[in-house]
N, C-alpha and C positions, 0 to 999 in steps of 0.2 A: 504493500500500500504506500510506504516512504516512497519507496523507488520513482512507482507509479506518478505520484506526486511531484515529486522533486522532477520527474520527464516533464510535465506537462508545464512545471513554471521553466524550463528550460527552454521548451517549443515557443512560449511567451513571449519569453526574452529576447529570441532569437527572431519574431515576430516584431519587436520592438525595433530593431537592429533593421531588420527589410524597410520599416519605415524611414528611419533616421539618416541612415546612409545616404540615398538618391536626395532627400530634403535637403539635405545639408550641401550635398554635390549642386543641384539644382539653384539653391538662393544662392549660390557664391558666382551664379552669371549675372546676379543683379550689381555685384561689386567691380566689374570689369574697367580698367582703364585704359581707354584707348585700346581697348584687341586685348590687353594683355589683364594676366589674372593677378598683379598687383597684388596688395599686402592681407588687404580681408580674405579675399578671395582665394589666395594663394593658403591662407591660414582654416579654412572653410573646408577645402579641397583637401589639405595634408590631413586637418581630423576625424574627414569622413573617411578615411581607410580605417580605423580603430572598429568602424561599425560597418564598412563594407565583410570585412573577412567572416565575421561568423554571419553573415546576410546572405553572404557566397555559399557559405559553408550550407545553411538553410533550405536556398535551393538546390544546388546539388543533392542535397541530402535525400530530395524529393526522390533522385533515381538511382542511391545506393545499393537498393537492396538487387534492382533488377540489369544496372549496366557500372556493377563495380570497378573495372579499370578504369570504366569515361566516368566515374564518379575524382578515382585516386587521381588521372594526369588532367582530365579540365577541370579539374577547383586550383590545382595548382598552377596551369596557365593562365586563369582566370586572378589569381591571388598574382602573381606576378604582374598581369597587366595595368591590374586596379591600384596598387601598391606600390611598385616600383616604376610605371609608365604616368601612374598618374601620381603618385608621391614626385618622382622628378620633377613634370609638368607643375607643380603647385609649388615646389622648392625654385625653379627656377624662375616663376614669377616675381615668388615673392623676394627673392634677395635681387633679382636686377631691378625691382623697383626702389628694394633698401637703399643700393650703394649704385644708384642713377645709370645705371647699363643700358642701351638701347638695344631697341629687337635685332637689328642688323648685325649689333657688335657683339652680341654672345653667339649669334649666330655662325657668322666669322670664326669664333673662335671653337665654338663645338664643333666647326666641320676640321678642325684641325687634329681632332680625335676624333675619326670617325668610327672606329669600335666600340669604343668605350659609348659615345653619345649614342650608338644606335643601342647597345643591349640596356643604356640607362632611360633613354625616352625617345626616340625617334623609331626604335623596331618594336619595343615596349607599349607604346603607346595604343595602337591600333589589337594590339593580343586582346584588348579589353572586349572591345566592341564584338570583334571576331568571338569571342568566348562567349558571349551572350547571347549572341547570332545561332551559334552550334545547340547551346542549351535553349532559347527558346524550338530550335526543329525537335531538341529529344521530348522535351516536355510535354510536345505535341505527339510525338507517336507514343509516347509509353502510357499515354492520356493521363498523366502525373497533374496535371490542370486545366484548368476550361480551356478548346482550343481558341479562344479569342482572346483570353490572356496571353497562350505561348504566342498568337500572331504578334500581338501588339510587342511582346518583347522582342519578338523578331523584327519589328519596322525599326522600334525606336531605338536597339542597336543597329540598322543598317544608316537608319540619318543623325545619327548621334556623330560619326566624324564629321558630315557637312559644317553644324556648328561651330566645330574647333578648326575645320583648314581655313573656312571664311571668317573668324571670327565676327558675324555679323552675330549683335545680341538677339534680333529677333526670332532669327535663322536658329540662335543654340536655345532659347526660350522655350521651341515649339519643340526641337528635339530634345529638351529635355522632360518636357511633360509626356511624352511616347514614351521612354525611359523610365521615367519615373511612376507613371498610374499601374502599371502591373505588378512592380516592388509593394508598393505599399495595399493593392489589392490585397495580396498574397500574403501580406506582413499582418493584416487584420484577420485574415482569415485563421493565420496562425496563431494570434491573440484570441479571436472571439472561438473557432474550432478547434481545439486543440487536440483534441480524441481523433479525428478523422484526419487530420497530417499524422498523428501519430502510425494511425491504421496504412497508411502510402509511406512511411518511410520504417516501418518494421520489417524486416530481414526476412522472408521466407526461406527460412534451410534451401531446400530443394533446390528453388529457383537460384539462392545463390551461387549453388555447388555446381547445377549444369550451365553457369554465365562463365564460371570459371574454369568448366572443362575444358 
């Protein structure tokens, strides 16, 4: 009964977390200066990864039981993209706004490491969208969620880079509310139903054993 208990305020929390994450990612395009994600913004962005990763972890978790490796290597592409593509992106905002860098001239100088800047934000960056893209198609065939939730995650990760390459604010506005309405669908669903996320992400022996044969 503890057990039982202690899952479901965990399912909660982790419900909490689906909301908090995208909100927090989302209002930090209200703080945009001039294209670039500046100091709020950039500070918005670096603390929504604390509550992306178990949000990640959340949905994934949805297709644990039935696609174990695409559970083990896309949360961890996906944790990479979100975290270190977009941790970079929010760090580098915010200190070229600190100590007066212009977009050209860090530019410049990141293409002077071009390894280093591509596994840190430039090949990083897009793993995100792509990861979200793959999970809303699985979410759809394993029917782990309504299929017009998994579409919408599907859309709002394919126009979600438009956003960021244009950095036009209204262009990342709409793409982020595509993004964002399915996160927090699903984050409420996980709050207010927690028995029946439970019942989609409890492990069927069976099923797990012949995913993994």
């Amino acid at each position: 009964m503890m057990q039982t208990t202690t899952t479901i305020l965990h399912l909660k929390l982790l419900g909490v977390t689906l909301i908090i994450a995208p909100l927090m990612f989302s209002v930090s395009t209200f703080f945009w200066e001039n294209g670039e994600y500046g100091i709020t913004a950039g500070t918005l962005m670096a603390l929504s990864n604390v509550f992306w990763i178990p949000a990640l972890i959340a949905l994934f978790g949805l297709l644990k039981s039935r696609m174990p490796y695409y559970y083990a290597w896309g949360l961890l592409l996906a944790i990479y993209g979100s975290c270190v593509g977009g941790g970079s992106f929010s760090y580098l905002g915010y200190f070229a706004t600190v100590f007066h860098i212009s977009h050209q001239s860090y530019l410049t100088t990141l293409m002077q490491h071009p390894f280093s800047s591509g596994i840190l934000i430039f090949w990083a960056g897009p793993v995100f969208p792509l990861s979200l893209l793959v999970l809303g198609i699985n979410l759809i065939r394993k029917k782990a969620v309504t299929p017009w939730l998994g579409m919408m995650l599907c859309l709002g990760a394919v126009a979600f880079p438009l956003g960021r390459i244009f950095r036009i604010e209204m262009i990342a506005h709409v793409t982020d509310l595509l993004f964002t309405i399915p996160f927090v669908i699903t984050g409420l669903q996980f709050i207010n139903r927690p028995d029946q996320i439970l019942k989609k992400m409890e492990i069927d022996a069976p099923v797990a054993a012949a995913n993994l044969s």
